[in-house]
Phi, psi and omega in degrees: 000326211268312191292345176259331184285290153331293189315282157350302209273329157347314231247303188290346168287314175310321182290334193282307167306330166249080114224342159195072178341271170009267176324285203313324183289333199267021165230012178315145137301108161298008180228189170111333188120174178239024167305294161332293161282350165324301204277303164350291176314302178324303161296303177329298176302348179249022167232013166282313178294345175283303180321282193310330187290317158348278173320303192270346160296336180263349174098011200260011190200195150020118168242143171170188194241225166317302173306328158285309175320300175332313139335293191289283193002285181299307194284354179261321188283342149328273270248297163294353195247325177291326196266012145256004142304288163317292173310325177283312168315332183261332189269341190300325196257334170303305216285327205276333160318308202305323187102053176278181173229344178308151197270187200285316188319323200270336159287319183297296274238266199299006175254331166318290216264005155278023183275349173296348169284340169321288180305329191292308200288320194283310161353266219272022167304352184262331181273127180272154195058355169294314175292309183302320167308286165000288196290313172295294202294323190281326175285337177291302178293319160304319156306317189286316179275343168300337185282342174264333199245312189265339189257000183062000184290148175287146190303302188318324184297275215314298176333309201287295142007277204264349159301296142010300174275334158325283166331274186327315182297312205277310207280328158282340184277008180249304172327311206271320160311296168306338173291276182318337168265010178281300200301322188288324195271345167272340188266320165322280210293006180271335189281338190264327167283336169227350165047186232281129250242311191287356181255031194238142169289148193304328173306316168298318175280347144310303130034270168318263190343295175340295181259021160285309231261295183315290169314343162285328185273002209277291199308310171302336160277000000 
């Protein structure tokens, strides 16, 4: 009951942030520990994973089976609960140049719970560039009022500050997209064109391997 009764308050923080940040930030608790957003992350990031798994069962993303779903899962909620540390430590020394006084808990608190964005971005992961776009503008707008409503930084700095870092995020999570669906359309057309490796004489699949490997290094520059 105490754990579903969690799960619900989750779920209404989330609904609360995207429908009115504003508020929510300016009643966020700055205390309590760092369990809470934590936990916060956690779900996001197990409904990220469902989402590719979704996706990769309709064939729109990933392909593998239970095990793999299993797989996104783990590896996005790891994946997400160190890079909200790791984020919160980089936004803490932005914040504290700007000139906050909020201690690092109180950065992790806002950057934990702008992870409602997580689930959204994955959703449109199929439209290419689109989630990276998504994902870069709503954080940068989350960031901006966390920087006015907890932090007390002036609106003008913060607009200017995280536009600024805005940009610079969209234009690598599209780069690092484009490599990576470059790297996915090479490994498709490598699968389709040469099938299966062990049925091959060892010269030839060496070959193979070659201008597989060559084509890989083409798409990453």
């Amino acid at each position: 009951m105490e754990s579903n009764t969690s799960f619900n308050k989750i779920i209404q923080t989330a609904l609360k942030i995207l429908k009115t940040p504003v508020a929510f930030y300016q009643t966020m608790p700055k205390s309590g520990g760092y369990l809470e957003p934590m936990l916060f992350v956690i779900v996001m990031a197990i409904f990220v994973g469902l989402i590719m798994t979704l996706f990769s069962i309709l064939g729109l993303g990933m392909h593998g089976g239970m095990m793999a779903g299993i797989g996104t899962i783990l590896f996005t909620v790891i994946a997400s609960i160190i890079s909200s540390f790791i984020g919160a430590a980089i936004i803490f020394v932005i914040w504290k140049l700007l000139g906050s006084n909020e201690s690092y808990e109180v950065s992790y608190r806002c950057i934990a719970y702008a992870s409602v964005v997580y689930p959204l971005v994955a959703i449109l992961s199929p439209i290419p560039y689109l989630g990276s776009i998504l994902s870069t503008l709503l954080g940068t707008i989350l960031m901006i009022i966390a920087s006015i409503e907890v932090h007390g930084i002036k609106p003008k700095t913060a607009y200017i500050v995280f536009c600024v870092l805005g940009i610079i995020a969209a234009l690598t999570n599209i780069s690092n997209e484009m490599v990576v669906r470059n790297m996915a359309e090479q490994t498709d057309e490598f699968t389709s064109q040469f099938g299966d490796l062990s049925k091959m004489p060892p010269e030839e699949a060496g070959r193979t391997l070659g201008e597989f490997f060559k084509g890989l290094e083409q798409g990453v520059q």
